[in-house]
ROSE-4610 file (N, C-alpha, C; in Angstrom, 1 decimal, always signed):
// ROSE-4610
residu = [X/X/X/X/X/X/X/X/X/X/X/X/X/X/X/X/X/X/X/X/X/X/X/X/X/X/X/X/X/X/X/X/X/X/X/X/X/X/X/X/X/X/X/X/X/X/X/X/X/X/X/X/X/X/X/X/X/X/X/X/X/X/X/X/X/X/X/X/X/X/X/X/X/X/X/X/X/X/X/X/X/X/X/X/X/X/X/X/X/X/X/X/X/X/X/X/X/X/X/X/X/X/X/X/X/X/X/X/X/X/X/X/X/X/X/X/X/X/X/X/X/X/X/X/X/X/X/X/X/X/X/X/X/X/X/X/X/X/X/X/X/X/X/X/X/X/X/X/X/X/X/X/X/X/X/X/X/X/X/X/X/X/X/X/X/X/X/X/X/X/X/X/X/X/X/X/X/X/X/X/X/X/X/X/X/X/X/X/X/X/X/X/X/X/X/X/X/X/X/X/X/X/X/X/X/X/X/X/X/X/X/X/X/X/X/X/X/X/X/X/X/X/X/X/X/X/X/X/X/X/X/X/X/X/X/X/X/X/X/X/X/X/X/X/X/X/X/X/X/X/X/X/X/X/X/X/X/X/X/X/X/X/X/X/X/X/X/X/X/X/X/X/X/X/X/X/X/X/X/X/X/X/X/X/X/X/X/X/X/X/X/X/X/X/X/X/X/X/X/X/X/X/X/X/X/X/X/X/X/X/X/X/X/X/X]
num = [1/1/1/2/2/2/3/3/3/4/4/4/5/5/5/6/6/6/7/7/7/8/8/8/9/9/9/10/10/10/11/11/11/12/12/12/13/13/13/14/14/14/15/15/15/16/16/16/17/17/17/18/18/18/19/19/19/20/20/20/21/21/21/22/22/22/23/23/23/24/24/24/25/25/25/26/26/26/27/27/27/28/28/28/29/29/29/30/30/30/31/31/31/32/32/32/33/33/33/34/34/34/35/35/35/36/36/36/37/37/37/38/38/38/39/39/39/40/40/40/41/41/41/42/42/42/43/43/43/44/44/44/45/45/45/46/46/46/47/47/47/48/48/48/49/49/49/50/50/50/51/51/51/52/52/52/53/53/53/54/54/54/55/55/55/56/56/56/57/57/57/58/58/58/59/59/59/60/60/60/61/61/61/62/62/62/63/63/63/64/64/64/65/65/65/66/66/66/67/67/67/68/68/68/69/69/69/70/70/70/71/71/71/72/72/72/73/73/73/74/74/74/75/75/75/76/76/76/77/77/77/78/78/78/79/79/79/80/80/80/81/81/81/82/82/82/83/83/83/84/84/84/85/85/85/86/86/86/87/87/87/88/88/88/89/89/89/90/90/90/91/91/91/92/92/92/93/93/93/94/94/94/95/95/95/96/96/96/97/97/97/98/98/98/99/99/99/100/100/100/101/101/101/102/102/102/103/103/103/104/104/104/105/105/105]
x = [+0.8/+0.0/+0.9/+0.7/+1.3/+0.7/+1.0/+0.4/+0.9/+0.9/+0.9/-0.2/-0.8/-2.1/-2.0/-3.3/-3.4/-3.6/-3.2/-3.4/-4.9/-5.4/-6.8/-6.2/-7.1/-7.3/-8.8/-8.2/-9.9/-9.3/-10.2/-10.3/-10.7/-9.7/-10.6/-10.6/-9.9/-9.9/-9.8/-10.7/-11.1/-10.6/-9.7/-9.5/-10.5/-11.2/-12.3/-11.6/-11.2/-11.0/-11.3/-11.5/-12.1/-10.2/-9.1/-7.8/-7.5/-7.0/-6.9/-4.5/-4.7/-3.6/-2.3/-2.1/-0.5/-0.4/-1.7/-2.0/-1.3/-0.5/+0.6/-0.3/-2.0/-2.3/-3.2/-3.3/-4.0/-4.0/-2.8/-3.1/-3.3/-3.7/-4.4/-5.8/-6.8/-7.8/-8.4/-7.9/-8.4/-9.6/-10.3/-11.2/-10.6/-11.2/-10.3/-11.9/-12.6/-13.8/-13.2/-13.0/-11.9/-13.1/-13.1/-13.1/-12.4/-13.4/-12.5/-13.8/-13.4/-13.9/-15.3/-15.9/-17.1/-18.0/-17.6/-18.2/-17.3/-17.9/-17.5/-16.5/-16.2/-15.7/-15.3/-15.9/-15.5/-14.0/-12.7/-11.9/-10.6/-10.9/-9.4/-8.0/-7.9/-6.6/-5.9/-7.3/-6.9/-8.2/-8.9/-10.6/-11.2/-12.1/-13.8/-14.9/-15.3/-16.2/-17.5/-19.3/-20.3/-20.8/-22.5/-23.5/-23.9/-24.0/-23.7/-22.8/-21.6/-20.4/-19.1/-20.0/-18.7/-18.0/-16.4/-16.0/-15.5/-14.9/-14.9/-13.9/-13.2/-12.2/-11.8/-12.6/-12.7/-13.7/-14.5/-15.7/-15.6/-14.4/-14.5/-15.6/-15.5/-16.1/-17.6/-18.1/-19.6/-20.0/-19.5/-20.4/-19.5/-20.1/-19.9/-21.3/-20.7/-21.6/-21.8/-22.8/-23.0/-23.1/-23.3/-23.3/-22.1/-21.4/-20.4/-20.8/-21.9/-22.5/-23.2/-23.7/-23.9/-22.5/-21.7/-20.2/-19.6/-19.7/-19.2/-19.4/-21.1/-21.5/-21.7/-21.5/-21.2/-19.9/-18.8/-17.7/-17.4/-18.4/-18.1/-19.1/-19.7/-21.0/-20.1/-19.1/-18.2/-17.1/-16.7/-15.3/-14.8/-15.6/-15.7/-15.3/-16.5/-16.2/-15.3/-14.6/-13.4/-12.6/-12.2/-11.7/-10.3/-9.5/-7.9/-7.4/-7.1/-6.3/-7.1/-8.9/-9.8/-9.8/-9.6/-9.5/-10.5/-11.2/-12.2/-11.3/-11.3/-10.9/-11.3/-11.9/-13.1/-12.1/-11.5/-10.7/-9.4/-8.9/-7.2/-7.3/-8.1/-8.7/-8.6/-9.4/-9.6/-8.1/-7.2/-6.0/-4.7/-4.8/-4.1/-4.3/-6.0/-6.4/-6.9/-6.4/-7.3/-8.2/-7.8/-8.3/-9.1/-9.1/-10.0/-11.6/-12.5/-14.1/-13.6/-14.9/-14.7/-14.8/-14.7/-15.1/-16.0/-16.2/-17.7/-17.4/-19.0/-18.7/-18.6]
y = [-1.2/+0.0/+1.2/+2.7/+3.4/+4.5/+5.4/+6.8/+8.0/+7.7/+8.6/+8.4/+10.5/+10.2/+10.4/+9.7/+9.4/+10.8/+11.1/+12.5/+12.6/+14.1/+14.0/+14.8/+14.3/+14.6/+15.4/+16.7/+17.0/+18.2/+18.0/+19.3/+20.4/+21.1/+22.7/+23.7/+23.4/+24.5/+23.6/+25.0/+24.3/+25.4/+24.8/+25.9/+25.8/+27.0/+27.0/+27.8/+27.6/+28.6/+28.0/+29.0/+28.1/+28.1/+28.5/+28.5/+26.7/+26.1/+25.0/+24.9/+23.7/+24.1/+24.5/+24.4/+24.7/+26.2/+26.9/+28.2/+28.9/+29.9/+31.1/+32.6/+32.2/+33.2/+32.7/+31.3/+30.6/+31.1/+31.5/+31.9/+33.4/+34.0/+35.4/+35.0/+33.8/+33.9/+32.9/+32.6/+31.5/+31.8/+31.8/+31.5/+30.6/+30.2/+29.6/+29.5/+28.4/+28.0/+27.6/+28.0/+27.9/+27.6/+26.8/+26.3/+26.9/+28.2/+28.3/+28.5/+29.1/+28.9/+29.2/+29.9/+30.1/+29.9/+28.9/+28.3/+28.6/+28.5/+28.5/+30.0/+30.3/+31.7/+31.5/+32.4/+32.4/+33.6/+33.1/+34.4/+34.0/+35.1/+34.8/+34.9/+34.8/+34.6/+35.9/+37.0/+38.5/+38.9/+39.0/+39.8/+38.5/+38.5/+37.6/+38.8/+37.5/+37.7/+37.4/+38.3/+38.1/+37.4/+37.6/+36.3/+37.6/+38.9/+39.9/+40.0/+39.0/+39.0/+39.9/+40.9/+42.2/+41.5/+41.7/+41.6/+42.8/+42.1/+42.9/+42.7/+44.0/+43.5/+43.7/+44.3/+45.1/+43.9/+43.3/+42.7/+41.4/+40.8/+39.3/+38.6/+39.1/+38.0/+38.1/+39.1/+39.3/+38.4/+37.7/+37.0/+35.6/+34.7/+33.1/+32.5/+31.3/+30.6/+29.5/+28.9/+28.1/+26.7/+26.7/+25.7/+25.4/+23.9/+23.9/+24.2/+23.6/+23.4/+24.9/+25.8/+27.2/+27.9/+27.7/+28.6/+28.1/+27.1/+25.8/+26.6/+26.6/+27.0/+28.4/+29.2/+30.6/+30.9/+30.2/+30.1/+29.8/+28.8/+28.4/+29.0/+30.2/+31.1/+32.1/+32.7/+34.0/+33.4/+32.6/+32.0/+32.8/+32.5/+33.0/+34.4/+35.2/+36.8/+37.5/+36.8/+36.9/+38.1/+39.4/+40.0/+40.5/+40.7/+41.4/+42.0/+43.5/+44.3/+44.7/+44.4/+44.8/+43.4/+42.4/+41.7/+40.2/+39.6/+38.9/+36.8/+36.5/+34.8/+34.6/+34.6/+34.6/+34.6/+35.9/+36.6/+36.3/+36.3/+35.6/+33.9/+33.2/+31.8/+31.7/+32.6/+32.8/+33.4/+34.3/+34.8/+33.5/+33.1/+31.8/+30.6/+30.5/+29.3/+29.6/+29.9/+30.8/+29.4/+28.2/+27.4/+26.4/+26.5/+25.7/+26.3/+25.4/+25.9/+26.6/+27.8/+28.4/+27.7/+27.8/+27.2/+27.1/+25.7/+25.4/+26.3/+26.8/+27.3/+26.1]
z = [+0.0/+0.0/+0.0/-0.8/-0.7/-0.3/+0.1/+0.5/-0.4/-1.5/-3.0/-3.5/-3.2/-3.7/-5.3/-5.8/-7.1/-8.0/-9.2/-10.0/-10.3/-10.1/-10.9/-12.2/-13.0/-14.4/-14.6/-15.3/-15.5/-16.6/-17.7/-19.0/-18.4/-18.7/-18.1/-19.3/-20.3/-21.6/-22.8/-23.6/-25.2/-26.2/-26.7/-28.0/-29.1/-29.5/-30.7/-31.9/-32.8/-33.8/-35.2/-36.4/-37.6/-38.0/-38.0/-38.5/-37.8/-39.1/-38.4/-38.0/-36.9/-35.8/-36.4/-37.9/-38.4/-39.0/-38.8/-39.2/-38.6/-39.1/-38.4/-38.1/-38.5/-37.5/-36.7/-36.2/-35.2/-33.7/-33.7/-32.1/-31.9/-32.9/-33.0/-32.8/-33.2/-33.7/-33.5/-31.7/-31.2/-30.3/-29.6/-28.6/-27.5/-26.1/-25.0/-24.4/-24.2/-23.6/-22.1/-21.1/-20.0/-18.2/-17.6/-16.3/-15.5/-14.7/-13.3/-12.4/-11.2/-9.8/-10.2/-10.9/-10.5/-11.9/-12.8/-13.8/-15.5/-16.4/-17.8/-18.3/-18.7/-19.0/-20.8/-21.2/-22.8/-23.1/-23.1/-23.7/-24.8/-25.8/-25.7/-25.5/-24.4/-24.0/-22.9/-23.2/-22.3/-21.9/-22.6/-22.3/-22.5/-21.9/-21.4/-22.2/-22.8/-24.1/-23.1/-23.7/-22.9/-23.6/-23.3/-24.2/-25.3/-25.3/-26.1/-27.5/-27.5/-28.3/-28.1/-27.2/-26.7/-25.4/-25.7/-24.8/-23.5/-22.1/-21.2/-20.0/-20.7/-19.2/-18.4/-18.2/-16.6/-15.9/-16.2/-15.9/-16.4/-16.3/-16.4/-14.7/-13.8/-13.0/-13.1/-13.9/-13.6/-14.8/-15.7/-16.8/-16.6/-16.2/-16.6/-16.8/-17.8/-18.6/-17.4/-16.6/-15.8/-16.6/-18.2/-18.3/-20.0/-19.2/-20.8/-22.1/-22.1/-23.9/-24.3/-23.7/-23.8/-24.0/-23.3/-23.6/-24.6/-25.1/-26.2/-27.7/-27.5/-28.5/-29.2/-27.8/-27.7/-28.6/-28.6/-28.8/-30.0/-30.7/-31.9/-32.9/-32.0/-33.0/-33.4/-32.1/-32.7/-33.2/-33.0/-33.7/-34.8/-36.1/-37.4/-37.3/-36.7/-37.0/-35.1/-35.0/-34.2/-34.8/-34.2/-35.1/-34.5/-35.1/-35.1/-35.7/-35.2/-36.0/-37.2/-37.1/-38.2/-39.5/-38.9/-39.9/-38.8/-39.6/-39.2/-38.9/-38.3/-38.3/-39.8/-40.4/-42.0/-42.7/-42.8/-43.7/-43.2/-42.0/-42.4/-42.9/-42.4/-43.0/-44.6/-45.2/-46.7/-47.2/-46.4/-47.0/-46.7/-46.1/-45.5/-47.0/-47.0/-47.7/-48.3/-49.5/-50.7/-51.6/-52.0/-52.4/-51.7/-50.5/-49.3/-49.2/-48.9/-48.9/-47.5/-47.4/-46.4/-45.1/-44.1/-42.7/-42.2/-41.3/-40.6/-39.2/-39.4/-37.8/-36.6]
């Protein structure tokens, strides 16, 4: 018998983005579906996005998603029109992959 307690394992973040993972502007134009203390949180990676699509960051603690599959899908509604620097996930996707069908949301 040993007294080494056992590892827990548990997912706490989801990367959403339509750039798929060898894309060099993928981590501009990701989303992060993320597990902490007090339920779901949609960001990416600096500001906490609302159920509005605006994000907020001053006011990340006042908006969590209580439930995964609402923040999930929240996530993979704005994914697409994600924007940076004035340019949409859409459009570095299409500049990246000019001969690829566009992206499922």
């Amino acid at each position: 018998m040993t007294d080494t307690p056992q590892p827990i394992v548990q997912i706490t973040r989801y990367a959403v983005s339509v750039l798929p993972e060898d894309d060099i502007n993928r981590k501009y134009f990701t989303l992060f579906v993320e597990l902490n203390s007090g339920g779901w949180v949609v960001t990416d990676g600096h500001d906490f996005y609302v159920e509005d699509g605006t994000w907020q960051p001053a006011q990340w603690l006042a908006y969590r998603w209580a439930d995964y599959d609402d923040a999930l899908a929240f996530a993979r509604e704005t994914a697409p029109e994600m924007t940076v620097n004035g340019h949409t996930a859409t459009e570095a996707y299409r500049r990246t992959h000019p001969d690829a069908a566009a992206p499922a949301p």
